[in-house]
N, C-alpha and C positions, 0 to 999 in steps of 0.2 A: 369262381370267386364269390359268387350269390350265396354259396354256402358254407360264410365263413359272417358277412355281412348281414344279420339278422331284422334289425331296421336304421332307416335312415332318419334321424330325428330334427335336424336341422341342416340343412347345406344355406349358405348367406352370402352374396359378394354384396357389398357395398363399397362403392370405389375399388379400392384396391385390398379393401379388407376380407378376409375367408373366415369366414367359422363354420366347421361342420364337425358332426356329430352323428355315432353313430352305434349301435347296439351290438355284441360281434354273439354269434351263435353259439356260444360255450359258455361253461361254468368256469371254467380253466381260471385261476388267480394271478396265472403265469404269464403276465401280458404285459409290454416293456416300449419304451420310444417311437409312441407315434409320433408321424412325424408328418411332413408334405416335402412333394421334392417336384425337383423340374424334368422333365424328357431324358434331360441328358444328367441327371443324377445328382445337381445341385440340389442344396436348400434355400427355400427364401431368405433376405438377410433376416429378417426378423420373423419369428414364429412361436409357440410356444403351443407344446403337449400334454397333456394328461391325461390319466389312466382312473376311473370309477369303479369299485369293487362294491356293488350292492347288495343288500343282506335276502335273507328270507327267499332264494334261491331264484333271483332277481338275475336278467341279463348284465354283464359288464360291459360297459362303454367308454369311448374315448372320444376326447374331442380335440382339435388343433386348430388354435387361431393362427393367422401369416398376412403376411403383406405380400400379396400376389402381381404379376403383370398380367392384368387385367384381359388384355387382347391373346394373351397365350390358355385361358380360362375356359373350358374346363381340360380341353385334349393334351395340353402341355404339362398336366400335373399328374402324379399320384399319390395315391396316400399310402403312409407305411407302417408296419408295426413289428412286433412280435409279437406270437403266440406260443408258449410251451418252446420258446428257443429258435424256433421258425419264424423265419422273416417272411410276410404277404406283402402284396404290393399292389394295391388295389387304383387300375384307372378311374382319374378323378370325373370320367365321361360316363364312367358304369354307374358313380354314387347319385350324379345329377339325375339320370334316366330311373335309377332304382327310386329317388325319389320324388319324377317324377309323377312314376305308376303308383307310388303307395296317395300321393297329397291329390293327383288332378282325376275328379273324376266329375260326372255329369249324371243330369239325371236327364238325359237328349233320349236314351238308349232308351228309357221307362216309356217317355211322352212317344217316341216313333210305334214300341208295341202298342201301343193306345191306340194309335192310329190304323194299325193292321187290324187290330181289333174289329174294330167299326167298321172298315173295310169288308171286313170277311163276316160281320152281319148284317151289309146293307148293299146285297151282289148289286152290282150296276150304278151302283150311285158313288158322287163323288166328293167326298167332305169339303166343309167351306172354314178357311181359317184364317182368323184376322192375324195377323202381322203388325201389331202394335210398336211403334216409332223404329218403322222396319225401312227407313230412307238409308241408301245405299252412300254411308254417309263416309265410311270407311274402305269405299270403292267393291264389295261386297253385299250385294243384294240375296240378303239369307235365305228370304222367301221361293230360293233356288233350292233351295237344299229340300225344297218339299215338293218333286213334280206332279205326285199322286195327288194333291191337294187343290183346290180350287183356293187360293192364298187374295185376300186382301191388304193391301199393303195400307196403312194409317201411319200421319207423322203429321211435327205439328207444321210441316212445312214442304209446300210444292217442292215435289223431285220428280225427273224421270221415275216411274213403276210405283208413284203412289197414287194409289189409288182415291184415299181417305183424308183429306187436309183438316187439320183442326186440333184442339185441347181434349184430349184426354177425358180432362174434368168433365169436358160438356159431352161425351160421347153419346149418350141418348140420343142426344140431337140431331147425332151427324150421319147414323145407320140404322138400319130397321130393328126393332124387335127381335128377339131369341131369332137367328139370323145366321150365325156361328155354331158350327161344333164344336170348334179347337181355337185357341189365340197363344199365340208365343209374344213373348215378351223380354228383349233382351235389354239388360243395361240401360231401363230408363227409371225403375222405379225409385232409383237414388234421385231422381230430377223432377219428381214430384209432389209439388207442393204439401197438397192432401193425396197425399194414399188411397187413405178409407172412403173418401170419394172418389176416386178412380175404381176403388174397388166395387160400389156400388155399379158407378157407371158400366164397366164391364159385366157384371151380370145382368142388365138389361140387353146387352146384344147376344149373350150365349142362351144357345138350348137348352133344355133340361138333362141333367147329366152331360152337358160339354168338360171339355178338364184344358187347364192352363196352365203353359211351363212358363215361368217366370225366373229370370237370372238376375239380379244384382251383386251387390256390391258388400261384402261385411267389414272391408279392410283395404282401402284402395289412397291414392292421395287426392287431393282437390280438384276439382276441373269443372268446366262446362259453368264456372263460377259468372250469377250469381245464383245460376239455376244449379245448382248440387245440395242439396235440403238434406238425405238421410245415408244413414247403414243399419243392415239388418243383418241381426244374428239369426238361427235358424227357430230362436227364443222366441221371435218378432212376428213372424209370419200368424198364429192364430190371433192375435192383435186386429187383422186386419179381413184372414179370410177364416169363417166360424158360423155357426148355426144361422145370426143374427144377419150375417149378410149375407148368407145364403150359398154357405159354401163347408164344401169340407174337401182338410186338406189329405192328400193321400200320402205323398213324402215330401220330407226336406232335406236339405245338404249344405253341407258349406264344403268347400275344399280349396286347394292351392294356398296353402299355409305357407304364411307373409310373418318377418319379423318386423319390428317398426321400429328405427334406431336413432333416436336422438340428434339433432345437429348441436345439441348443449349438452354440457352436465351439469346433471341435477344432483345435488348432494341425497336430497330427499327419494332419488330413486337413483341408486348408482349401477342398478342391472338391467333397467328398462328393456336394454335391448333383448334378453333372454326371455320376455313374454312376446306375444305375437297374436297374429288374424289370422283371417282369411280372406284370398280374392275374392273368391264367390260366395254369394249365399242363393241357395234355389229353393224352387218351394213347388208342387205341383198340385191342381187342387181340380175337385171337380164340383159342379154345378147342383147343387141340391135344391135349390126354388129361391123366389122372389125375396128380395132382402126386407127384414120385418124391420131394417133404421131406413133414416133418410139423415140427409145433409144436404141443406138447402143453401151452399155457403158460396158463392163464386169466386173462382178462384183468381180471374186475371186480375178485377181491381186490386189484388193484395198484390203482386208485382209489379215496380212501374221497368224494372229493364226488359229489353227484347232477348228473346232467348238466345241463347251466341253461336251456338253451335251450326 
């Protein structure tokens, strides 16, 4: 069935809502009643089909919105169509997965070769890498995922396996000097007041030529409020890591493309929901020398709540 399914351009549940969409691998004109059905060969009561014939020898698509039960989602559905008179019948577990692999991807796989890397030209020794608000706060202590590493763990807040307690902001303060080869950095940079002083502060802990995976956030909802300050598109990242503050970046990524669907209608935008994000946005950067800015600005007086998290 993958080779009839060309790409998966949107899969959406929202409540009990489904819109998916999707590319089919022919030119064929001849393509008739998508549709979604249940296991046992019902339709949803309410659904609605259509068929895209595009020009300049453009894939044809189809897309079916429905009102699904949610808890039967995805293994209880299929989707259906015709092609050239031929009915398909594509499990709606295959579209999720299919587009899983096209939307989630990482840039984990780049930063671990980095890491062999250095490995294999430093025999006997054993990298040190900060673990940046790496508190085991999701019951999941990441700095597991890295045995080969001598891992520091930093948050702004005593946990079992942290090692580093403090602000970000003030990090100069809190650890030695180019000190780090590697720092990962998950899901906090959305929660940072000043970035570009974080960004500073972290390259006084890294060695020359260290490199840094950094994950946030391009497309997410609100949380950890009142401490949730940014999102970044993959646009954002030399903003903050660039010549100046002593850094270059090697790749970036967004992925897990996110719809974002209105709880109103807006006359003024009545398709909203057919634009969309991204969950992640990553960035991976390495260390090129001493940042030629400063930012002498402190960050705790600017907030007076306590972080919640």
């Amino acid at each position: 069935m993958h080779s009839v399914v060309a790409h998966v351009h949107a899969c959406t549940v929202f409540y009990s809502f489904l819109r998916v969409r999707i590319a089919l691998a022919t030119h064929s004109h001849s393509i008739a009643s998508p549709s979604l059905r249940a296991a046992d060969g019902t339709k949803p009561a309410s659904q609605m089909g259509k068929v895209e014939i595009p020009r300049l020898g453009a894939l044809p698509e189809i897309e079916v919105q429905a009102l699904i039960e949610r808890d039967r989602f995805p293994e209880g559905y299929a989707l259906s169509f015709e092609l050239d008179d031929v009915a398909y019948s594509v499990p709606m577990s295959e579209l999720v997965e299919i587009e899983r692999q096209i939307h989630s991807k990482s840039l984990e796989p780049t930063f671990r070769r980095a890491i062999d890397s250095w490995r294999a030209s430093h025999p006997g020794e054993t990298p040190r890498m900060l673990d940046i608000g790496g508190r085991a706060r999701s019951g999941r202590q990441r700095s597991d995922d890295y045995p080969g590493c001598d891992v520091a763990v930093m948050d702004i807040r005593a946990d079992p396996g942290v090692d580093i307690v403090g602000d970000i902001h003030e990090l100069s303060r809190l650890a030695p000097a180019e000190s780090f080869d590697f720092a990962l950095c998950v899901a906090v940079f959305e929660h940072l007041l000043m970035p570009w002083k974080a960004a500073l502060e972290i390259n006084h802990v890294l060695r020359p030529g260290a490199r840094m995976l950094i994950f946030t956030h391009q497309t997410i909802g609100m949380h950890d409020r009142p401490w949730d300050f940014w999102r970044y598109s993959d646009d954002a990242w030399p903003a903050l890591f660039n010549e100046a503050t002593g850094y270059a970046i090697e790749e970036t990524q967004m992925a897990d493309f996110m719809h974002i669907v209105p709880a109103h209608y807006y006359a003024s935008h009545p398709h909203a929901e057919l634009a969309g994000g991204f969950r992640s946005s990553s960035v991976l950067v390495r260390k090129t020398g001493a940042p030629r800015v400063a930012w002498p600005v402190a960050a705790g007086p600017l907030v007076k709540e306590m972080y919640p998290g």
